[in-house]
VOBALUM-64434 format. One line per field, with one value per residue: residue number from 1; z, x, y of N, C-alpha, C in turn. Coordinates in steps of 0.001 Angstrom, whole numbers. Layout:
N
n: NUM  ...
n_c3: Z  ...
n_c1: X  ...
n_c2: Y  ...
ca_c3: Z  ...
ca_c1: X  ...
ca_c2: Y  ...
c_c3: Z  ...
c_c1: X  ...
c_c2: Y  ...
! end
This chain:
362
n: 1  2  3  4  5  6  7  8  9  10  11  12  13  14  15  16  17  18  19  20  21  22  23  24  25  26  27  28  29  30  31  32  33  34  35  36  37  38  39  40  41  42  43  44  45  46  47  48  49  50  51  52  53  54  55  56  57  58  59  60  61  62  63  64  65  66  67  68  69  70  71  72  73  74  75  76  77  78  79  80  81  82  83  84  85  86  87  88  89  90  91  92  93  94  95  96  97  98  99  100  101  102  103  104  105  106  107  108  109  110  111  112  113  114  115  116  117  118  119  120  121  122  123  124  125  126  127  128  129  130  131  132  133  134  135  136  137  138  139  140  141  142  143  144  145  146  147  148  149  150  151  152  153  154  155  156  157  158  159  160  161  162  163  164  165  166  167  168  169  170  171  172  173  174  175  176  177  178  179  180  181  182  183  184  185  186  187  188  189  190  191  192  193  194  195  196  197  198  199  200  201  202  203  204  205  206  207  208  209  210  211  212  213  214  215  216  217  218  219  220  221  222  223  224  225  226  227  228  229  230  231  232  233  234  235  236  237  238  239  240  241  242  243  244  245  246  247  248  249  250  251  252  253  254  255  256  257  258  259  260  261  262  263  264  265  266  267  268  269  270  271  272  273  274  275  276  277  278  279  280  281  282  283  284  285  286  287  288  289  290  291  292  293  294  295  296  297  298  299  300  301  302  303  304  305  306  307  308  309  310  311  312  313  314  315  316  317  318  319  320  321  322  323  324  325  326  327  328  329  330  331  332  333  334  335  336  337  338  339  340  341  342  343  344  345  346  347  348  349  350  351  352  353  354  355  356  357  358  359  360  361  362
n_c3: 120831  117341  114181  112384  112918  112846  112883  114838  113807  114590  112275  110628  108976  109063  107580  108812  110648  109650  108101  104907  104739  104244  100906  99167  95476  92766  90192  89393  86689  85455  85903  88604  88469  89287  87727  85112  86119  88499  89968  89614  90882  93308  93870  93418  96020  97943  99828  102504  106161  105863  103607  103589  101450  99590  99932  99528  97757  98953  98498  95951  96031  98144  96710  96248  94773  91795  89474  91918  93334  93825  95380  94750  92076  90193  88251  89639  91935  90863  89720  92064  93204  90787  92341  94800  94377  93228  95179  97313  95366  95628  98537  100082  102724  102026  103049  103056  102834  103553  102505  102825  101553  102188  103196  101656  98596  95377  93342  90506  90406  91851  90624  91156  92922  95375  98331  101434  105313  108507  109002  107608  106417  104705  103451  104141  101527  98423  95684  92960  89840  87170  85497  86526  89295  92053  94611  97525  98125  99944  102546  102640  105361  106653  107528  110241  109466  107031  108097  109089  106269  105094  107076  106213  103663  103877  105099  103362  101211  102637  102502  99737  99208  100400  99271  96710  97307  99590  102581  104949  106122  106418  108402  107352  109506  109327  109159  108030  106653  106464  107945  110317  110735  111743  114262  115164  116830  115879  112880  113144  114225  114792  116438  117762  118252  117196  117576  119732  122233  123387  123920  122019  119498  118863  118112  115392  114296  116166  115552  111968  112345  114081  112195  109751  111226  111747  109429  107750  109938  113435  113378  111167  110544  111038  112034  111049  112933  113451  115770  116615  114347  112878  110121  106934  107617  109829  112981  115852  118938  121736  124504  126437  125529  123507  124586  125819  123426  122025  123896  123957  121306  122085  123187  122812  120600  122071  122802  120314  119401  117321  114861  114547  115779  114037  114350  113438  113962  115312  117628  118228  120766  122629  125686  125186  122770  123290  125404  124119  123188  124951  125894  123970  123165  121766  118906  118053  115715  114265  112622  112065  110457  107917  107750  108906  107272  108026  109889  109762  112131  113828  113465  114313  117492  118218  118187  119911  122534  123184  122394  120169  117903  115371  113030  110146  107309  104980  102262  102215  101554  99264  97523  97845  96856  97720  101154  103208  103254  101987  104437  106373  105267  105717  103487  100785  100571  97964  97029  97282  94693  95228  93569  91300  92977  92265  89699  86900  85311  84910  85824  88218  89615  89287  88708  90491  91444  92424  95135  93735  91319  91197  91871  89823  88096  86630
n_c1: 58539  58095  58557  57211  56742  57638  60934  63686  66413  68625  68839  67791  65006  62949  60682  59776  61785  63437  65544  67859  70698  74318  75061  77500  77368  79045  78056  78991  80326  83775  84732  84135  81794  78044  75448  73162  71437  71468  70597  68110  68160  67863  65487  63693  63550  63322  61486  61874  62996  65215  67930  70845  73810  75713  79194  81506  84080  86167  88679  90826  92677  91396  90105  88314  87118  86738  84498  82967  81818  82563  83002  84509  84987  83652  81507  81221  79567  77690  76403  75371  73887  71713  70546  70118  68187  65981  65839  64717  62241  60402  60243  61861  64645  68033  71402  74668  77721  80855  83768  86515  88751  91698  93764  93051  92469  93972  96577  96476  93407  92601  93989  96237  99526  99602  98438  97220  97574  97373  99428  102566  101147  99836  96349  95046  94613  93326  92322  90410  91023  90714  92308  92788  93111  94802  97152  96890  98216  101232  100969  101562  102098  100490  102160  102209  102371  100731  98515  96393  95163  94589  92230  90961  90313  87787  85956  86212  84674  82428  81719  80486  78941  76681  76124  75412  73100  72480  70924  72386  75496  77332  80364  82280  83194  83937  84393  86655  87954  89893  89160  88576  90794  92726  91853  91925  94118  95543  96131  97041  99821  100860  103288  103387  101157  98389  98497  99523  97900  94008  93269  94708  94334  92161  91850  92100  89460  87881  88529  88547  85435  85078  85797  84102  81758  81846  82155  79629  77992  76782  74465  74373  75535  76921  78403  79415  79877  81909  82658  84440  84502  85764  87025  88922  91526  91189  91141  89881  90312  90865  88808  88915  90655  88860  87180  87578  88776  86586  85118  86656  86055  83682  83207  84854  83284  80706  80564  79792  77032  76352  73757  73244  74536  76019  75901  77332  76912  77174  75452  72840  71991  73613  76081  78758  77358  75322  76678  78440  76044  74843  77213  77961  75327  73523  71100  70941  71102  71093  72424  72493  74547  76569  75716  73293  69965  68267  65259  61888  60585  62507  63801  61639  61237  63770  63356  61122  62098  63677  66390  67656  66764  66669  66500  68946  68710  69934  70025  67444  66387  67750  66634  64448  62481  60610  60462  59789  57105  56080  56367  55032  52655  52642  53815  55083  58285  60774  63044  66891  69901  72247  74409  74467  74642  76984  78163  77611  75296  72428  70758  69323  69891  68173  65706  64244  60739  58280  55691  53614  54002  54233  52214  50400  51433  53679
n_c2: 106133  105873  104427  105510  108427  111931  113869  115822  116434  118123  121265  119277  117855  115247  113310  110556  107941  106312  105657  106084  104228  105052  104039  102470  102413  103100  104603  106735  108953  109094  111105  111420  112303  112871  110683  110874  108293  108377  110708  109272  107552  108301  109811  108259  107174  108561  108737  107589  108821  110034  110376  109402  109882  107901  107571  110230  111596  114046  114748  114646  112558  111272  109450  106452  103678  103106  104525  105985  108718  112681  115664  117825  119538  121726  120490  118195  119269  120714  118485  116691  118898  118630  116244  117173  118693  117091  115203  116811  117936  115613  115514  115086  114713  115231  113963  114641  111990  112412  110777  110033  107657  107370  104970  103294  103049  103547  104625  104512  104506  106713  108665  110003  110393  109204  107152  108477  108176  107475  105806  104677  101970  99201  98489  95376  93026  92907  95586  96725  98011  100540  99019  96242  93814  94436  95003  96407  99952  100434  103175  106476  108193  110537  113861  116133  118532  118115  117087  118999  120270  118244  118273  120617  119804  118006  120177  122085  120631  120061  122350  122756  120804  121822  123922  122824  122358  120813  119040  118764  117223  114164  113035  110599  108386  105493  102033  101420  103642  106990  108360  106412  105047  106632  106171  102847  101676  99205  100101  102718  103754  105653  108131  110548  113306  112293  109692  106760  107123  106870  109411  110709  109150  109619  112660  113224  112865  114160  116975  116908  116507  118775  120980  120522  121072  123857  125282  124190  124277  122960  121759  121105  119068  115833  112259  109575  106385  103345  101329  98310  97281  95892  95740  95802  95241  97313  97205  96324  95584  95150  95716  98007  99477  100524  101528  103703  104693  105448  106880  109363  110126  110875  112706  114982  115507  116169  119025  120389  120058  118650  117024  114647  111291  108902  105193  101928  99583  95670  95209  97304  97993  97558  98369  99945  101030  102848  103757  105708  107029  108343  109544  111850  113110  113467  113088  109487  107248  104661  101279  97667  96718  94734  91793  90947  92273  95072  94594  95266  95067  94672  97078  98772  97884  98734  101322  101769  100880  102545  102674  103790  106881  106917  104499  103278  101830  99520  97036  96374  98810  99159  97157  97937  100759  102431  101806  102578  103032  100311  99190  100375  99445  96557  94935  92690  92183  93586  90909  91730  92375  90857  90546  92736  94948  96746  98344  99957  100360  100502  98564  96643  98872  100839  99899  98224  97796  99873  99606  100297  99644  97367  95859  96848  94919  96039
ca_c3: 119470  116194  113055  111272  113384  112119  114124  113957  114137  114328  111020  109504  109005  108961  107613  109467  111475  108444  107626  104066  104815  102839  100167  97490  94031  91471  89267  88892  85847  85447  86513  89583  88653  89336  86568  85360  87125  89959  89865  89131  92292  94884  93839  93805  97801  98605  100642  103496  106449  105682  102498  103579  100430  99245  100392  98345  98321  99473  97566  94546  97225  99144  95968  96440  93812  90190  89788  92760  93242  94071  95632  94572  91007  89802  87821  90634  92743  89857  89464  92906  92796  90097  93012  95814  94017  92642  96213  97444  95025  96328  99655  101084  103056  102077  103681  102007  103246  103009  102644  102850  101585  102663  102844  101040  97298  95011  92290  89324  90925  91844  89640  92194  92830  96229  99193  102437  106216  109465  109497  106394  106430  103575  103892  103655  100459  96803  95254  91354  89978  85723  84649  87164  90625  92106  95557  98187  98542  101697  102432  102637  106710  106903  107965  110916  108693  106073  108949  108938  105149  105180  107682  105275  102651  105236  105491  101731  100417  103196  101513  98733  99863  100978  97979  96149  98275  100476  104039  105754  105594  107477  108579  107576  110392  110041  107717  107678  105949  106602  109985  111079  110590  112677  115581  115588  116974  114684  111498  113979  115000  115756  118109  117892  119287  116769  117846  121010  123432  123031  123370  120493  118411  118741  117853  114026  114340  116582  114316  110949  112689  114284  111124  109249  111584  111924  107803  107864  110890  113628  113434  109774  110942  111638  111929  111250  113641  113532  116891  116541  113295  112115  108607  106154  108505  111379  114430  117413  119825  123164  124673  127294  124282  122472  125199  125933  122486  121572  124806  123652  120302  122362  124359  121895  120093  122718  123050  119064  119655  116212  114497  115396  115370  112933  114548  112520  115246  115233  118824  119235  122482  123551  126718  124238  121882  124323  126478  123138  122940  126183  126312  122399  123828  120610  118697  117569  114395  114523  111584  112175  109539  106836  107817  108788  107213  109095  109193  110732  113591  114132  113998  115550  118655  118723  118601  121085  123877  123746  122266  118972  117691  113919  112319  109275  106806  103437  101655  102325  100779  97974  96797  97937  97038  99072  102042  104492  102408  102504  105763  106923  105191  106216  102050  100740  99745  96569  97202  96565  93861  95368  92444  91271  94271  92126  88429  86036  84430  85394  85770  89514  90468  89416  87856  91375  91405  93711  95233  92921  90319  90973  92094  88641  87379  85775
ca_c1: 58519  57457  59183  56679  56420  58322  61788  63964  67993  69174  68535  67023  63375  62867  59355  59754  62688  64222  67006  68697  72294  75326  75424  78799  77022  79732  77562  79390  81170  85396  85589  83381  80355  76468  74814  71130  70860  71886  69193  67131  68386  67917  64335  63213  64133  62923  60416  62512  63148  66535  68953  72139  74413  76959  80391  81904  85514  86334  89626  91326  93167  90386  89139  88786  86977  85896  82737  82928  81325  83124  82147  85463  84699  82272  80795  80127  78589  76488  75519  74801  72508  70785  69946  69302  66570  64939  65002  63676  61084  59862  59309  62937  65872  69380  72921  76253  78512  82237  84058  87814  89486  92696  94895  91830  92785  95158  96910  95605  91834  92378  95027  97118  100338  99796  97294  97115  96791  97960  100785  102804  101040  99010  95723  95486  94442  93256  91350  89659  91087  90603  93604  92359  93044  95912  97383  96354  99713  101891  100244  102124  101536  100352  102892  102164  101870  99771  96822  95286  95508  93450  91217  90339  89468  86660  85379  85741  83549  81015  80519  80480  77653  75725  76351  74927  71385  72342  70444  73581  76647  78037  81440  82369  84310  83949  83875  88334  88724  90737  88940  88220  92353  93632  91162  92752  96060  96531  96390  97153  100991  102163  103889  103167  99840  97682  99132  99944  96864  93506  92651  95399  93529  90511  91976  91666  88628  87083  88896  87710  84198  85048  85840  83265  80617  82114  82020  78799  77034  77084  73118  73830  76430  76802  79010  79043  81181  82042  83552  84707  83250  86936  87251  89719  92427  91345  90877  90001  90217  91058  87709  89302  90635  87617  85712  88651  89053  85429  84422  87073  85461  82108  83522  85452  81989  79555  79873  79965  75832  76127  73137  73775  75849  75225  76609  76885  77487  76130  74157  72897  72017  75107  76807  79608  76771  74761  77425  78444  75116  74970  78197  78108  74097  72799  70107  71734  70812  71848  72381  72792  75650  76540  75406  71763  69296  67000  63816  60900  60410  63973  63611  60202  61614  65117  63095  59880  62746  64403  67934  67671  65980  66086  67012  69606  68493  70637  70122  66172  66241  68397  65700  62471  62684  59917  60642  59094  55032  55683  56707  53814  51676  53190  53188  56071  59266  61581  64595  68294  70642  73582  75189  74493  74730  78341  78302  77647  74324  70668  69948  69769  70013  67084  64560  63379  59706  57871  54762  52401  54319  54261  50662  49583  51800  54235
ca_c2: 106659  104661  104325  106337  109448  112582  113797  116892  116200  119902  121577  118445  117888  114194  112944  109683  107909  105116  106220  105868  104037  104908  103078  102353  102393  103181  104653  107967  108809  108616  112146  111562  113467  112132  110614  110666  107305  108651  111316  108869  106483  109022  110318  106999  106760  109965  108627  107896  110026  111189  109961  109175  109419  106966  108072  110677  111640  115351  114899  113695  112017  110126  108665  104854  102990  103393  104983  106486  110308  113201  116812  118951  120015  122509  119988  117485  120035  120900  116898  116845  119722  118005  115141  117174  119467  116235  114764  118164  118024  114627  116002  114061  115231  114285  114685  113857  111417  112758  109681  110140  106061  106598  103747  102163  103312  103127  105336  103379  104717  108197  109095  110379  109381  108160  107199  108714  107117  107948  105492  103909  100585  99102  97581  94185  92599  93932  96244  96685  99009  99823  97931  94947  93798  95136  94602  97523  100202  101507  104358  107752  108759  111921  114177  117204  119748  117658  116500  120292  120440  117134  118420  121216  119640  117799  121309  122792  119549  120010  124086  122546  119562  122365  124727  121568  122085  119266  119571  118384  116108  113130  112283  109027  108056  104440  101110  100896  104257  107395  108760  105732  104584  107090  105629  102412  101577  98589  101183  103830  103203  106629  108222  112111  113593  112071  108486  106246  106957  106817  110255  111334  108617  110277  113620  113499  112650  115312  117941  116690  117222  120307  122094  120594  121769  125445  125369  124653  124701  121820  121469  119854  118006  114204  111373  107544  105477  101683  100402  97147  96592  94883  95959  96163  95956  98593  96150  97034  94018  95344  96268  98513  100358  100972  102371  104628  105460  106284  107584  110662  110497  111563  113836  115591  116334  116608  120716  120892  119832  117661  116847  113021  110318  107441  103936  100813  98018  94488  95249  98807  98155  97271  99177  100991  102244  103583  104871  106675  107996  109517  111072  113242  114058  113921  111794  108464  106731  102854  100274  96775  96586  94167  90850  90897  93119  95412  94121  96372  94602  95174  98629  98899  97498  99534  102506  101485  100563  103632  102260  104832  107988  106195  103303  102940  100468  99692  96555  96434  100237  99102  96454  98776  102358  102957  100852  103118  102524  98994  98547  101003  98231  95475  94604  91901  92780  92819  90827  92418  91247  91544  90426  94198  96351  97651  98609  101171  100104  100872  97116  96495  100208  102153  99458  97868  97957  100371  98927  100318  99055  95679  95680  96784  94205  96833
c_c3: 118478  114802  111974  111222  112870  113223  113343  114948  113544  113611  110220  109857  108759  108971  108667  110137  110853  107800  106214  104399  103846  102289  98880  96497  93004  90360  88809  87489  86110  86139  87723  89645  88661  87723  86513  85968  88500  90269  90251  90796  93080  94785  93767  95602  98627  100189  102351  104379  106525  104831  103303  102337  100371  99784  99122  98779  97977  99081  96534  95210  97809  98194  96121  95449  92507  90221  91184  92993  94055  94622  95763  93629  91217  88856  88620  91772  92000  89724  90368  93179  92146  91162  94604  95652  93397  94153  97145  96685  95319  97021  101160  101836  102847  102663  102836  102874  102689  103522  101961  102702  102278  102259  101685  99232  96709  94110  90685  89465  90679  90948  90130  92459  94006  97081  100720  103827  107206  109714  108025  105969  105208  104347  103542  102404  99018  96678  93375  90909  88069  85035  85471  88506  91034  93721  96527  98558  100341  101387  102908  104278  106570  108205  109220  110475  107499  106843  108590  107688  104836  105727  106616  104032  102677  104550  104226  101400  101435  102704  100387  98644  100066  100039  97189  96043  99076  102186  104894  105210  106930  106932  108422  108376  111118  108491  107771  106556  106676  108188  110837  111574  111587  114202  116524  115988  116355  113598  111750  114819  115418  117030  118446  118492  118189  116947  119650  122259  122644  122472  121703  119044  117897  118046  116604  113931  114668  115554  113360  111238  112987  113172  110170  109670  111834  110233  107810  108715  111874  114045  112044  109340  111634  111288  111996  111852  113743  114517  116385  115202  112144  110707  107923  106963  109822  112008  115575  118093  121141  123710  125516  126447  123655  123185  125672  124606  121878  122521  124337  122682  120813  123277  123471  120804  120654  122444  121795  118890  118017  115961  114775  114793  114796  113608  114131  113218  115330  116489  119208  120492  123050  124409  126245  123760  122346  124965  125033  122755  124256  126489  125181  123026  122794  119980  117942  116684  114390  113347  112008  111849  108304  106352  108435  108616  107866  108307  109912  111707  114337  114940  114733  116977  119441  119044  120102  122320  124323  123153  120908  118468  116396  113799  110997  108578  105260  102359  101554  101235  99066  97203  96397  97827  97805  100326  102829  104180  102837  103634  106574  106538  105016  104694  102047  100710  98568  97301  96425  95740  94292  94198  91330  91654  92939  90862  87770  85258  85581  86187  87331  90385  90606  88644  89228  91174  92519  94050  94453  91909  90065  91453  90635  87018  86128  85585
c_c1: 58337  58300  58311  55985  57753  59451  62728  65162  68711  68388  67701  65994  63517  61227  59036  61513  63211  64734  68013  70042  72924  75566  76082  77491  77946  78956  77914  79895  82958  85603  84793  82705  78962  76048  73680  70822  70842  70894  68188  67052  67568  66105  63511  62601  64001  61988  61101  62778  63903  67410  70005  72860  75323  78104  81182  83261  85754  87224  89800  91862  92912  89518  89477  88361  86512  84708  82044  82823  82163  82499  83050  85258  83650  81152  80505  79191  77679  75367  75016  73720  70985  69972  69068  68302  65929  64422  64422  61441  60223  59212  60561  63741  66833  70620  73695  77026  80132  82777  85495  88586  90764  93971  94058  91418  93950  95448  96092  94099  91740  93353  95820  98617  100814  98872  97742  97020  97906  99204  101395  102593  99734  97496  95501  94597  94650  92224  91259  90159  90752  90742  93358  92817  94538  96325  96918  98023  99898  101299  101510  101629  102098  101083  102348  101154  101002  98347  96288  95019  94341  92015  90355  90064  87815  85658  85152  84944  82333  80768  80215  78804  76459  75171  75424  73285  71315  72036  71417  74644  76912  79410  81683  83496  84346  84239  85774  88797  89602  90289  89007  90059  93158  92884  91801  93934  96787  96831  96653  98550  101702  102396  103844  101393  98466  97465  99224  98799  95202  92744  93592  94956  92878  90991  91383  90286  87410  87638  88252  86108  83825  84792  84889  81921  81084  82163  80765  77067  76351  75283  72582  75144  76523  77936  78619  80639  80866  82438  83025  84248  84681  86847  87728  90893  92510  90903  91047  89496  90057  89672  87544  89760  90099  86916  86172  88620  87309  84249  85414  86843  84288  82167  84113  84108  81229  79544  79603  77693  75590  74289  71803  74761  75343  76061  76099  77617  76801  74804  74354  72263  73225  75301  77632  78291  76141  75406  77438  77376  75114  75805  78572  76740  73899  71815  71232  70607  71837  71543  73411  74454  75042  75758  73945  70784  68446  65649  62755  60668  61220  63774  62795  60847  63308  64209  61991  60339  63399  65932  68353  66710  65513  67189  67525  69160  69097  69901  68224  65584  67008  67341  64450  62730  61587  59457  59615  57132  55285  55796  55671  52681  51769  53405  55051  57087  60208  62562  65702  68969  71692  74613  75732  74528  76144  78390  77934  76208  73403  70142  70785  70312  68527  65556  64315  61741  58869  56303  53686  52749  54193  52760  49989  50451  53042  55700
c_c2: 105517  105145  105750  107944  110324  113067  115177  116533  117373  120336  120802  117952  116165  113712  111030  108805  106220  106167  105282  105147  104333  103785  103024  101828  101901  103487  106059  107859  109045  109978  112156  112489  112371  112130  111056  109478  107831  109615  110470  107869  107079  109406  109230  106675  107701  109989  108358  109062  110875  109961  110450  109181  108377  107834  108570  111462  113330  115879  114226  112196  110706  109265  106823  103535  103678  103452  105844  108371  111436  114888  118251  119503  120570  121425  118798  118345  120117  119454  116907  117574  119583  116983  115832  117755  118093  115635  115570  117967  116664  114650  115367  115301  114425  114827  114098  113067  111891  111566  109910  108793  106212  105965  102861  102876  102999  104012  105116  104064  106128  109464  110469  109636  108644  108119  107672  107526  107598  107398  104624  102188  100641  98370  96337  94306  93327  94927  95846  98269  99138  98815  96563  94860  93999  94942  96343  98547  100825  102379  105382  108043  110439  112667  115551  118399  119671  117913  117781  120485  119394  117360  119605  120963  118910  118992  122058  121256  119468  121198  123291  121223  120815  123696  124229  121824  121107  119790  119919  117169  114830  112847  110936  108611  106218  103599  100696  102278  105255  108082  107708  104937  105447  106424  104054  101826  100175  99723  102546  104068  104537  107265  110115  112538  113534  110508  108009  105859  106962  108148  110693  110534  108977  111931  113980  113846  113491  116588  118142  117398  118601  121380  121649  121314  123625  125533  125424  124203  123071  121177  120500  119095  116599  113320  110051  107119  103712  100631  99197  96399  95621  94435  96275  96838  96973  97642  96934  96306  94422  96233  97640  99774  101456  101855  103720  105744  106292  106929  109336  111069  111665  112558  115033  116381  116497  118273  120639  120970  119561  117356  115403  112778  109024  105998  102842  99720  97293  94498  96599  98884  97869  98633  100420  101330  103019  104584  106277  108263  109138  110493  112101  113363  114213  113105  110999  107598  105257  101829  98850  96194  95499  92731  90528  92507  93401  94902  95327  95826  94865  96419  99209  98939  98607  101064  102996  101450  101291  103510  102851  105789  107842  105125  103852  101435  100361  98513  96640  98008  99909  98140  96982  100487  102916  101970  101045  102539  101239  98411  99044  99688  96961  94495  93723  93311  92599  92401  91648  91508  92071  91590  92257  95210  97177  97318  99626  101140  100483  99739  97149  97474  101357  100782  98105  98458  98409  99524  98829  99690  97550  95223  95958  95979  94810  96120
! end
């Protein structure tokens, strides 16, 4: 298969096999609704074969930074709406990322008066919060009779994603937030049947999914997973562990017949990602991660050898809104300013230059 041939992951139509990554913005407004930039982002990036959204929080709850988009209100569904009929009218497909923080907020953020997480431990360091940087809190461990309560809100923000016009959603079940925290047993210390082993690790996890795909429908359903990706406190060292713990991830969703599974591990060939793939039986979607950007050759090659069905590409997409054209014609590229990946302004979100643009000197 080739990067630039078209692919069908359940329900979703995919004009080629580059894949949008989630990517944090902050360009919502205070009550977590989509702006007109944000409109403006996504229809830009249309061209891709499936938009991944930024990670958007399913509760008041799971909110984790400022600026950060939301998909509980009638008026963020409505904003949303606004983005997925523009990237409709493009000619794109997009899914939502439900992105549950966690331990990985703070009161001060979500204006809540406390953060969630499977066990009462903080994560390390700080966060940004209005009032300024702030230390990260104990988290509140979700009690028995809370977890299902949690899990449905999963499942009301994927109707609601889909309410929107959104093709499908993804689980964010990775990166150090709240799925990915019950997975491991550093940020994972308990001792009841969500705790202790690997499969009860994995439990949340398959749940969350479960009821998102019986909401709405496990053909526009997907997950992103992180093994080992040792971030913000979730570690997962013991290799014996891992393969334990996210072999019952893939087992736990294989019958559900998911959409895919999104994995963001430094080598997707590796043994774990693979195995992964084989035992959920679904198409797998693979992103390098944080520290080297995909290049097309990259991806070319992951897909030519058989070791993914598409490529995930973020920072390369965040510079080129139409990555996929220039990479079809092998044409430069804009560099990223990282310096602006996270703010509230236009500058360094929506005023990259598409190819034509910079060919006629615009």
């Amino acid at each position: 298969m080739t990067l630039f041939e078209p692919a069908v992951f359940g329900a979703l139509q995919l004009s080629n096999r580059v894949v949008m990554a989630p990517l944090t913005r902050t360009r919502a407004d205070d009550d977590g609704v989509p702006t007109d930039v944000m409109v403006e982002y996504y229809r830009q990036r249309a061209g891709q074969g499936l938009i991944t959204s930024e990670g958007v929080w399913p509760a008041f709850e799971g909110k984790s930074y400022p600026g950060q988009p939301g998909i509980v209100t009638a008026a963020q569904i409505e904003g949303w709406r606004r983005i997925a009929d523009t990237v409709h009218a493009a000619g794109g497909t997009i899914v939502m990322q439900l992105m549950h923080g966690g331990r990985v907020g703070h009161p001060d953020i979500s204006g809540q008066p406390r953060v969630v997480a499977p066990s009462a431990l903080a994560a390390p360091g700080q966060t940004r919060t209005p009032q300024g940087k702030a230390d990260l809190p104990v988290a509140h461990a979700l009690t028995l009779d809370e977890i299902p309560e949690v899990v449905e809100q999963f499942a009301q923000a994927a109707r609601n994603a889909i309410a929107a016009g959104f093709d499908g959603v993804e689980v964010h079940g990775a990166n150090g937030y709240l799925v990915h925290e019950f997975l491991s047993p550093v940020s994972n210390i308990r001792e009841d049947r969500y705790g202790g082993s690997p499969e009860n690790r994995a439990r949340f996890a398959i749940e969350v999914t479960t009821a998102v795909a019986a909401a709405v429908g496990a053909d526009r359903t997907g997950i992103r997973l992180s093994p080992q990706h040792g971030i913000q406190g979730v570690l997962e060292e013991d290799d014996a562990d891992v393969r334990a713990t996210y072999t019952a991830v893939a087992e736990g969703l294989a019958p559900l017949g998911l959409a895919f599974i999104d994995v963001l591990h430094a080598d997707p060939k590796s043994e774990l990602v693979q195995h992964i793939r084989r035992t959920a039986g679904v198409p797998l979607i693979v992103n390098t991660g944080f520290s080297v950007a995909t290049t097309r050759e990259a991806a070319e090659a992951l897909l030519s050898d058989g070791f993914a069905d598409a490529v995930a590409a973020g920072r390369p997409v965040i510079a080129n809104p139409d990555l996929v054209e220039r990479w079809r014609r092998g044409a430069e590229l804009n560099e990223p300013r990282p310096e602006l990946f996270y703010g509230s302004t236009a500058e360094g979100y929506i005023d990259y230059p598409s190819l034509e643009d910079a060919r006629a000197g615009v």
